[in-house]
Jmol script that loads the backbone (N, CA, C; Angstrom):
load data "model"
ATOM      1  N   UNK A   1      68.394  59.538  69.807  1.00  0.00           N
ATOM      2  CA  UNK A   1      67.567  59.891  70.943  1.00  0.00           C
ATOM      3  C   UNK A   1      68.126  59.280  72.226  1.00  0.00           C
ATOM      4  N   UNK A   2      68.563  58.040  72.008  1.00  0.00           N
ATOM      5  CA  UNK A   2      68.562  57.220  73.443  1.00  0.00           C
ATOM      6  C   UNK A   2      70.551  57.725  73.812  1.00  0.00           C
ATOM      7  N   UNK A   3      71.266  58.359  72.992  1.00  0.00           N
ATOM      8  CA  UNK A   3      72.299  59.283  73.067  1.00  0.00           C
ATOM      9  C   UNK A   3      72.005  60.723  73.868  1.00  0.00           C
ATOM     10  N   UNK A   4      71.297  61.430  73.880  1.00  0.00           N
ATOM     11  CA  UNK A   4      70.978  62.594  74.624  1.00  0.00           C
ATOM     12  C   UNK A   4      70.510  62.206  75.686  1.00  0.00           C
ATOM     13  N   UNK A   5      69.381  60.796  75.943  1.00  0.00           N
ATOM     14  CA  UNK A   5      68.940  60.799  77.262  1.00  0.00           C
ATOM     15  C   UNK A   5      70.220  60.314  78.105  1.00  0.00           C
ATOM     16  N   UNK A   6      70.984  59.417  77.645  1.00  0.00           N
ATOM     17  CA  UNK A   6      72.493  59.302  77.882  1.00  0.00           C
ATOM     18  C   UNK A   6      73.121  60.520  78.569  1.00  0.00           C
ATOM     19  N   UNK A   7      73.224  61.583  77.588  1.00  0.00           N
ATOM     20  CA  UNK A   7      74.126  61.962  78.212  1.00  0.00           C
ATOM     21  C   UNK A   7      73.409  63.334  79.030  1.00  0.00           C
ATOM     22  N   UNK A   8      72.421  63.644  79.032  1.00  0.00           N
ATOM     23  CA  UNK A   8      71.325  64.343  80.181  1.00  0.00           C
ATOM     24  C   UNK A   8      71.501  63.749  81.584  1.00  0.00           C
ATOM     25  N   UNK A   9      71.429  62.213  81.299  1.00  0.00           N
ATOM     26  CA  UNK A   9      71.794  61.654  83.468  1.00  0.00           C
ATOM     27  C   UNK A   9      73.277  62.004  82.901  1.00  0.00           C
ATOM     28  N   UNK A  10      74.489  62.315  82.780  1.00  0.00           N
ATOM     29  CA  UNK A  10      75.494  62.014  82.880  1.00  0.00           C
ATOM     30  C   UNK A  10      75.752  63.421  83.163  1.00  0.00           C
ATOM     31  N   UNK A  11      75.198  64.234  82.418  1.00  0.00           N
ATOM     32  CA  UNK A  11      75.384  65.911  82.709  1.00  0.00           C
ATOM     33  C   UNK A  11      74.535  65.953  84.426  1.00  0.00           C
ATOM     34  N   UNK A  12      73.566  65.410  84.346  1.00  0.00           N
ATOM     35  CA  UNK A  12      72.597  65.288  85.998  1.00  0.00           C
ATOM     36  C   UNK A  12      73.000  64.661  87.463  1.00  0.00           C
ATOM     37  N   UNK A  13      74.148  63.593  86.848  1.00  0.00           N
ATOM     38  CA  UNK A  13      74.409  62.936  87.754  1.00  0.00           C
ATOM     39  C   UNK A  13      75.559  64.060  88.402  1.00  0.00           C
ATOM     40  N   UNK A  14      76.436  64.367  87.053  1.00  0.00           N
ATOM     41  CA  UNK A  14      77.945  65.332  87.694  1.00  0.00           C
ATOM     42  C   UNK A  14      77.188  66.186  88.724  1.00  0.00           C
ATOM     43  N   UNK A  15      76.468  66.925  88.103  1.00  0.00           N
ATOM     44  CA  UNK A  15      75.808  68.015  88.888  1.00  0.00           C
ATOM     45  C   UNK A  15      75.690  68.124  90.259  1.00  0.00           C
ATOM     46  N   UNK A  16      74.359  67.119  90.123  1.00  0.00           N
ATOM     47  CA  UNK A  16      74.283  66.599  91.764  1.00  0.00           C
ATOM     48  C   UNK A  16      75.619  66.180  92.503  1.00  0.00           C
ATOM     49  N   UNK A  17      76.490  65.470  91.889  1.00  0.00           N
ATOM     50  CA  UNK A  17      77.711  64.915  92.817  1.00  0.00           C
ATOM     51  C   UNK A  17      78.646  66.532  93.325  1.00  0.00           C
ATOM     52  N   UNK A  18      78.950  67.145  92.028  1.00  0.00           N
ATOM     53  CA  UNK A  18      79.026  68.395  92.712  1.00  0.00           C
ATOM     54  C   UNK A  18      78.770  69.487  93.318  1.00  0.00           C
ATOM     55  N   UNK A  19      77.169  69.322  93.548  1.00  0.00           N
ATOM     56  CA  UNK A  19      76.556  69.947  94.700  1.00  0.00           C
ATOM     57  C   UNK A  19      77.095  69.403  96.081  1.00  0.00           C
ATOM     58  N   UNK A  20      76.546  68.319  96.039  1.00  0.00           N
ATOM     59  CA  UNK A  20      77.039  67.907  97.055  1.00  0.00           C
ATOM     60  C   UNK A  20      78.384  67.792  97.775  1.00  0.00           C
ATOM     61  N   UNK A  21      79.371  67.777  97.130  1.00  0.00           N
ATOM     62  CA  UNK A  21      80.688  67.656  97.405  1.00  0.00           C
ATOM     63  C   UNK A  21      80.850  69.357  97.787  1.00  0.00           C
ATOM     64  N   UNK A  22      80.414  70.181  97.125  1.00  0.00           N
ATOM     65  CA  UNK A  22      80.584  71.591  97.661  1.00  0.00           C
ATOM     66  C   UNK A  22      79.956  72.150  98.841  1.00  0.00           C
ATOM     67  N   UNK A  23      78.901  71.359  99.072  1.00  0.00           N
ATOM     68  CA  UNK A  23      78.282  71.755 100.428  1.00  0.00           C
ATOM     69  C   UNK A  23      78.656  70.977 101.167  1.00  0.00           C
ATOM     70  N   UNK A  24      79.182  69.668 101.118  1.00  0.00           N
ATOM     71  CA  UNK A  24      79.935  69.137 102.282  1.00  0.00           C
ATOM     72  C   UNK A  24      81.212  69.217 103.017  1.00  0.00           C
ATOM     73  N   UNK A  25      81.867  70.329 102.785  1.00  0.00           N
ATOM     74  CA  UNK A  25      82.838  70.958 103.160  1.00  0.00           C
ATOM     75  C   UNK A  25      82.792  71.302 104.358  1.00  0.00           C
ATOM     76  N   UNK A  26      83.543  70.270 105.188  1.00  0.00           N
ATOM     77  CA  UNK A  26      83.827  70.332 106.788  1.00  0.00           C
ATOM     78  C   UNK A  26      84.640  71.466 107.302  1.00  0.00           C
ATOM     79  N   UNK A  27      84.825  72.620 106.690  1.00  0.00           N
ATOM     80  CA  UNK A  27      86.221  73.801 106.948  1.00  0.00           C
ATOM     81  C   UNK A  27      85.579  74.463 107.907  1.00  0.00           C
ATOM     82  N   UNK A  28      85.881  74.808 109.318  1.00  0.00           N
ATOM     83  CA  UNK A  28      85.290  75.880 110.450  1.00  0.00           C
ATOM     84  C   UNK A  28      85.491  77.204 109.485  1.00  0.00           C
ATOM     85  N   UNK A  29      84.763  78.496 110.152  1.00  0.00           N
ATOM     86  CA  UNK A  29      85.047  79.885 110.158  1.00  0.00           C
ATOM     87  C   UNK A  29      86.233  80.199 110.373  1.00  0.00           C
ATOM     88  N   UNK A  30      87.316  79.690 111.215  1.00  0.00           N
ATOM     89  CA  UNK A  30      88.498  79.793 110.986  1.00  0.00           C
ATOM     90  C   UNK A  30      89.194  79.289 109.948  1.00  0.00           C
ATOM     91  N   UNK A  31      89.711  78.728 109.490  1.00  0.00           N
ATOM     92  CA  UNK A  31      89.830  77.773 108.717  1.00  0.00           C
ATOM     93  C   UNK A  31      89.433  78.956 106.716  1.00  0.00           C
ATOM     94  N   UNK A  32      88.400  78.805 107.268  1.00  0.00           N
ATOM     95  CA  UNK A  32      87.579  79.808 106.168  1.00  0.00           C
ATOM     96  C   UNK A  32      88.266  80.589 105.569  1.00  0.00           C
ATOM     97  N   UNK A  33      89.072  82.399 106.527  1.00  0.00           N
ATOM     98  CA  UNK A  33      89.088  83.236 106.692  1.00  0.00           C
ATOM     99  C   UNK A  33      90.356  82.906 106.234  1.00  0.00           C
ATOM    100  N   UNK A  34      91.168  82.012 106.368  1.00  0.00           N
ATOM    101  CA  UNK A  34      92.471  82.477 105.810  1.00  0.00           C
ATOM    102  C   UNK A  34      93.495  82.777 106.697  1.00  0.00           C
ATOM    103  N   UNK A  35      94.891  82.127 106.440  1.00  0.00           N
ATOM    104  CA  UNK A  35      96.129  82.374 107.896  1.00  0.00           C
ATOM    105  C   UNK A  35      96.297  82.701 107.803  1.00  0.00           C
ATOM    106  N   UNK A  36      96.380  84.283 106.814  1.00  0.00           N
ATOM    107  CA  UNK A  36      97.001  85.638 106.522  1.00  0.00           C
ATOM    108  C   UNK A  36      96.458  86.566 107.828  1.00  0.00           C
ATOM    109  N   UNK A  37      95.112  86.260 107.747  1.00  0.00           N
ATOM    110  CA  UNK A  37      94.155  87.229 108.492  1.00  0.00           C
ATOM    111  C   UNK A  37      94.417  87.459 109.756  1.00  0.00           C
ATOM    112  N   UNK A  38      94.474  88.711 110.514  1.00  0.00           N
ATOM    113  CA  UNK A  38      94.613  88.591 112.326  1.00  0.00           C
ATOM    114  C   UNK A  38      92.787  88.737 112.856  1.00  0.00           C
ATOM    115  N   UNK A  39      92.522  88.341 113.619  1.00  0.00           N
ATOM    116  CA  UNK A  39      91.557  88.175 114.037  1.00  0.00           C
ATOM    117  C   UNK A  39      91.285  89.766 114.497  1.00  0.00           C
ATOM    118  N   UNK A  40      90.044  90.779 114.109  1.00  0.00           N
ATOM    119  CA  UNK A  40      89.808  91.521 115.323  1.00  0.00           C
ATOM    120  C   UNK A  40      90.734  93.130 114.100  1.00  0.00           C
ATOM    121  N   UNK A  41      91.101  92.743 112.835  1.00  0.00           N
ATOM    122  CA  UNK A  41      91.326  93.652 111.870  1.00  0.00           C
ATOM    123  C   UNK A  41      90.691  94.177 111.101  1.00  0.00           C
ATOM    124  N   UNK A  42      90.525  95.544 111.244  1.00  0.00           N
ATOM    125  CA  UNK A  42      89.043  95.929 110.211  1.00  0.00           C
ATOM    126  C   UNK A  42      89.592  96.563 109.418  1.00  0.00           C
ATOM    127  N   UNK A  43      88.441  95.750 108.253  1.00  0.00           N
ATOM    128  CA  UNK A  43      88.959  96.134 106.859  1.00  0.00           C
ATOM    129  C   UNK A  43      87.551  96.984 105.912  1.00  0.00           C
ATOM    130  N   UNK A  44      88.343  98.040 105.400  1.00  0.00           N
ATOM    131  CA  UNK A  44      86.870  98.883 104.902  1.00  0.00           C
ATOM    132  C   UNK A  44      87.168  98.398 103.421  1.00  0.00           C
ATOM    133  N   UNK A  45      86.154  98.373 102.837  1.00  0.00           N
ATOM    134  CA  UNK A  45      85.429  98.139 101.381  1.00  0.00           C
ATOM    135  C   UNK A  45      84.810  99.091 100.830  1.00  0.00           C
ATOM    136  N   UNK A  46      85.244  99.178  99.478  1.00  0.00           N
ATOM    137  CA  UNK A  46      84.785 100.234  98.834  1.00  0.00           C
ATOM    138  C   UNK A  46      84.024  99.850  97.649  1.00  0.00           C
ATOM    139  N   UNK A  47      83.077  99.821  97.305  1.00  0.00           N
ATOM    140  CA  UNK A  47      82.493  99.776  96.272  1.00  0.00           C
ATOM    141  C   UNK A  47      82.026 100.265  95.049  1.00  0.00           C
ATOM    142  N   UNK A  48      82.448  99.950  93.721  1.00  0.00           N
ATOM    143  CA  UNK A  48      81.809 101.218  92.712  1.00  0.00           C
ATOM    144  C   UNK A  48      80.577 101.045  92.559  1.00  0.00           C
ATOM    145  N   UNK A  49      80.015 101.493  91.723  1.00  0.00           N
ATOM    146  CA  UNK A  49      78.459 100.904  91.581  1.00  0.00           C
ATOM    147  C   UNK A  49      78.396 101.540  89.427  1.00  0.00           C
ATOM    148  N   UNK A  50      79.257 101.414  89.340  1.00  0.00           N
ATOM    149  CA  UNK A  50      79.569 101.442  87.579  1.00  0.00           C
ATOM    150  C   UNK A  50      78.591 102.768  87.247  1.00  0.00           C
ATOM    151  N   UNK A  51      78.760 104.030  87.990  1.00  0.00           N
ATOM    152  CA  UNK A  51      78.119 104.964  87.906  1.00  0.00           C
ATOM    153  C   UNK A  51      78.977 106.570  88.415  1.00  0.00           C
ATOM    154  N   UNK A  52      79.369 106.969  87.099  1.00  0.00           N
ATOM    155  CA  UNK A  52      80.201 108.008  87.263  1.00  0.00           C
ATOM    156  C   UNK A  52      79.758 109.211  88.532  1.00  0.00           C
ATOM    157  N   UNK A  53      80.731 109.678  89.211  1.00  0.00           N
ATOM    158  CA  UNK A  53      79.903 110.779  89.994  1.00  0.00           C
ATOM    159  C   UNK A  53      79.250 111.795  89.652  1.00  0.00           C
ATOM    160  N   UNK A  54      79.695 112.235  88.558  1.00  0.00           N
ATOM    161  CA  UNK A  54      78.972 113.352  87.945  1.00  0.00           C
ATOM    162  C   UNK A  54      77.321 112.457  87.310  1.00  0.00           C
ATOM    163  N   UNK A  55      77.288 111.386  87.161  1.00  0.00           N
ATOM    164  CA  UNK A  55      76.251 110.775  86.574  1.00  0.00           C
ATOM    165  C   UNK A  55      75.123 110.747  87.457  1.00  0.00           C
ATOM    166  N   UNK A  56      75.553 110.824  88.955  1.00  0.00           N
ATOM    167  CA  UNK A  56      74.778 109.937  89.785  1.00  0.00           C
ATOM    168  C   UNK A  56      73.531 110.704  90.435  1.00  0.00           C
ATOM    169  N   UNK A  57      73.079 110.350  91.587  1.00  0.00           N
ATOM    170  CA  UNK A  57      72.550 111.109  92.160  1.00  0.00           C
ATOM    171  C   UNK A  57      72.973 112.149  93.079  1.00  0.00           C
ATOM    172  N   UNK A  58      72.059 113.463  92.656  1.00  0.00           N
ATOM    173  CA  UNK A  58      72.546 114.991  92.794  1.00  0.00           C
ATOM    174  C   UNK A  58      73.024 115.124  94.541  1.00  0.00           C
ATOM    175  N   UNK A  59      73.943 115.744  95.056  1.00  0.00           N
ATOM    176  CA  UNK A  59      73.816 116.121  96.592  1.00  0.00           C
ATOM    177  C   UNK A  59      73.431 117.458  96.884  1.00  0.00           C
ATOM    178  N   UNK A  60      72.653 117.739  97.601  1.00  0.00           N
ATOM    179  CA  UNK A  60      71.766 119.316  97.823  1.00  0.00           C
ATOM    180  C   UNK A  60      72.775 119.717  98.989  1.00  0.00           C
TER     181      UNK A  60
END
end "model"
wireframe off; spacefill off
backbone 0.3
color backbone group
């Protein structure tokens, strides 16, 4: 018993430390985005939605 409560804070403690360490990430929006990126480049996205066209909803 006193083995699981063991290792419950030890699984609790990581946790929390890596919350925190992930939200404390000082990186600007630049920084963010990546030095590949040019500022002011638009990029379109396409999305499937795991739904064949013939499956989907009808167009009139």
């Amino acid at each position: 018993m006193k083995n699981k409560q063991m290792i419950g804070l030890v699984l609790s403690a990581s946790l929390v430390t890596m919350g925190l360490v992930g939200c404390g990430s000082n990186q600007t929006a630049d920084n963010a985005a990546g030095s590949g990126t040019t500022p002011g480049k638009v990029v379109k996205l396409k999305f499937w939605g795991a739904v064949p066209e013939e499956s989907g909803p009808k167009k009139q």
